[in-house]
N, C-alpha and C positions, 0 to 999 in steps of 0.2 A: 504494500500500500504506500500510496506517498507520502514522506514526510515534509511536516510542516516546517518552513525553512524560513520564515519571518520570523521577527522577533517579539511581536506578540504573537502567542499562544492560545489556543481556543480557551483552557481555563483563565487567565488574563484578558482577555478579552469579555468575556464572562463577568468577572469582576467590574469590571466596567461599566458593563450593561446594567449591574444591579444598583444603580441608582439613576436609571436614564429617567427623565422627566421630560420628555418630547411630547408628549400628550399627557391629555387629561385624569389617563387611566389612573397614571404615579398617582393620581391623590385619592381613588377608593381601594386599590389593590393592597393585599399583605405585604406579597413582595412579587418580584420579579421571576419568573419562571423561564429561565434562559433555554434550558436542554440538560437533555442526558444520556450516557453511554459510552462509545468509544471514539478518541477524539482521534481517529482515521479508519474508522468505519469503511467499506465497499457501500456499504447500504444506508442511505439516510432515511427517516419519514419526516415528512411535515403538513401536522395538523393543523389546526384551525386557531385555537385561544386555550388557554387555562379556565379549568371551571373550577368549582368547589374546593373537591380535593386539591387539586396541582395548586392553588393560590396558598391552601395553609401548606403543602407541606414543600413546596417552590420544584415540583419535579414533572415533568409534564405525565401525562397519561395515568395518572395513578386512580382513578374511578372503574366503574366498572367498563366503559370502552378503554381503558386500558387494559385492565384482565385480561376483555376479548382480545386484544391486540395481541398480550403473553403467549394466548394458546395458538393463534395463528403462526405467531412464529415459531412456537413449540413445534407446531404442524412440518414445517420444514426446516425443523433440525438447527434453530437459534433463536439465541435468549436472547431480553431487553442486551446485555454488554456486549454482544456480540453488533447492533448497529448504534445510530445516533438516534435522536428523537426531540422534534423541536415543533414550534408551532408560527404562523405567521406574526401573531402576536406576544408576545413575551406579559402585559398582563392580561387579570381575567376584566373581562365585560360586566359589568356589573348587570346581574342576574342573567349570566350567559349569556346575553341578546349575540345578536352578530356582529362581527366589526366591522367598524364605521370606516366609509371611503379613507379621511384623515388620520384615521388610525396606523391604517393600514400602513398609508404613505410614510406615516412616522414611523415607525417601525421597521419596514422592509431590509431598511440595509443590513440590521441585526443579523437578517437571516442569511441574507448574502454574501456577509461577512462570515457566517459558521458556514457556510457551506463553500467558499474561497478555501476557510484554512483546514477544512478535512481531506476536501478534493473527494468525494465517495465517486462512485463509480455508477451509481445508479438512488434512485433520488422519487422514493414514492410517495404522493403528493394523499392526505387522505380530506376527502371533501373538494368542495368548489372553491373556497375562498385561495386554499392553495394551489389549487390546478392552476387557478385562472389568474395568478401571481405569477406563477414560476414558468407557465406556458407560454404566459403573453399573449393569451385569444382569449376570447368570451365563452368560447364550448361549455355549455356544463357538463357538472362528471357523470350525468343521465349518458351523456354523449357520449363521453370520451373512455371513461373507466375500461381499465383491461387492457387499451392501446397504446404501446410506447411509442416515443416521440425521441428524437436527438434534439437538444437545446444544450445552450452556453449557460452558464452558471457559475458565477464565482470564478470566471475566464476561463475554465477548462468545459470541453465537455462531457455531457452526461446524458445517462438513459431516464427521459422522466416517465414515473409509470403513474398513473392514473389511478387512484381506489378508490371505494366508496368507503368514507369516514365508519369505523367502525360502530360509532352510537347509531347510525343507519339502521344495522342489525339488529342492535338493542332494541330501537323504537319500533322496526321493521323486521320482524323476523326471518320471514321469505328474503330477506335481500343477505342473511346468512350465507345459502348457497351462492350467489353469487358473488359475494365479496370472498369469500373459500376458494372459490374458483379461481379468481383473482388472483388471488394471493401464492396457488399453488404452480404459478407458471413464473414468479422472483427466482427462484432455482434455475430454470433455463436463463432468463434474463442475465443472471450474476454471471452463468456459465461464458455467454455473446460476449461478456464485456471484460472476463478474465484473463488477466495477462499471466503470465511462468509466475509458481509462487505463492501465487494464492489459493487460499484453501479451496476445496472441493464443493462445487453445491452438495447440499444433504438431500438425501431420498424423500420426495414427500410423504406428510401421513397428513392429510385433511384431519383438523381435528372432528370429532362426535361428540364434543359434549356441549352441551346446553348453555346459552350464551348465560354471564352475570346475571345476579335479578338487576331491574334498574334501582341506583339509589334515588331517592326521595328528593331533587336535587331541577330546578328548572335546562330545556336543554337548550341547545342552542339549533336554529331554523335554518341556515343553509348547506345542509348536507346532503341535499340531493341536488 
């Protein structure tokens, strides 16, 4: 994988970010919810905002579309430290709502910036608000989900792949198998994009088991 060859560092950089005040969020949020994982990942995700949980405990996915996220990659043979895991947002919305055009604006470079200093190799977007960031087109992920795309990112380029947010599932059961389906074709994907060196895609195993119950917790509207 590449190494980071700047002199900031993705945890330094991180540091940084945890007192940005570009937008309005900084004044209802706990704190800053940067990312987590492996700071030169092949595989990144990037969700949407921090909700409930990720705001107290500043790590992203940690609710129950988190879980679901665990077993999918359970599914194909890797855990949350084996990729990265970030959101367009770094705070939460107050009462999950979606983020605001300005928001976003403020925010972006955060993520362009963790995704410059990892360099992954492939780059799956979960929801619209991230497709339609990191693609540069309006498609929603009705549309797109499943199909990768070559874009530039952080100057290098990358496979972005397309997913349906996993709260989808939760809220939307039937869209289970499909987001499964999805997910169990990253193995081929990592395989197209692996150079001498890196590890092996894992064998899939679709997971079976029954998505999180949902917590008690408002969700957020544009994930399909």
């Amino acid at each position: 994988m590449a190494a980071v060859t700047e002199l900031t560092t993705l945890a330094e950089y991180g540091a940084e970010v945890a007192g940005c005040t570009r937008c309005a969020l900084a004044q209802t949020r706990t704190q800053v919810v940067f990312g987590s994982g492996s700071p030169t990942a092949d595989l990144v995700f990037v969700g949407e905002a921090p909700g409930f949980h990720e705001d107290k405990q500043g790590i992203p996915f940690v609710g129950a579309a988190g879980q679901l996220l665990v077993k999918l990659l359970a599914g194909i043979g890797l855990e949350r430290d084996d990729v990265y895991i970030a959101n367009v947002l770094k705070c939460r919305p107050p009462g999950n709502r979606d983020p605001q055009a300005e928001e976003i604006e403020a925010c972006e470079s955060h993520l362009f910036r963790q995704i410059e200093l990892i360099q992954p190799r492939v780059v799956a977007t979960l929801g619209n608000f991230a497709t339609k960031l990191l693609s540069g087109k309006p498609d929603g992920i009705t549309t797109v989900h499943g199909r990768e795309q070559h874009v530039t990112l952080g100057g290098s380029q990358v496979l972005l792949y397309p997913l349906f947010h996993p709260a989808a599932a939760l809220y939307t059961p039937r869209m289970l198998d499909v987001l499964a389906a999805d997910f169990a074709r990253l193995p081929e994907l990592m395989g197209q994009v692996a150079t001498s060196g890196s590890r092996p895609a894992a064998a899939l195993q679709v997971p079976t088991a029954e998505a999180p119950q949902v917590n008690a917790e408002p969700a957020q509207l544009g994930l399909f």
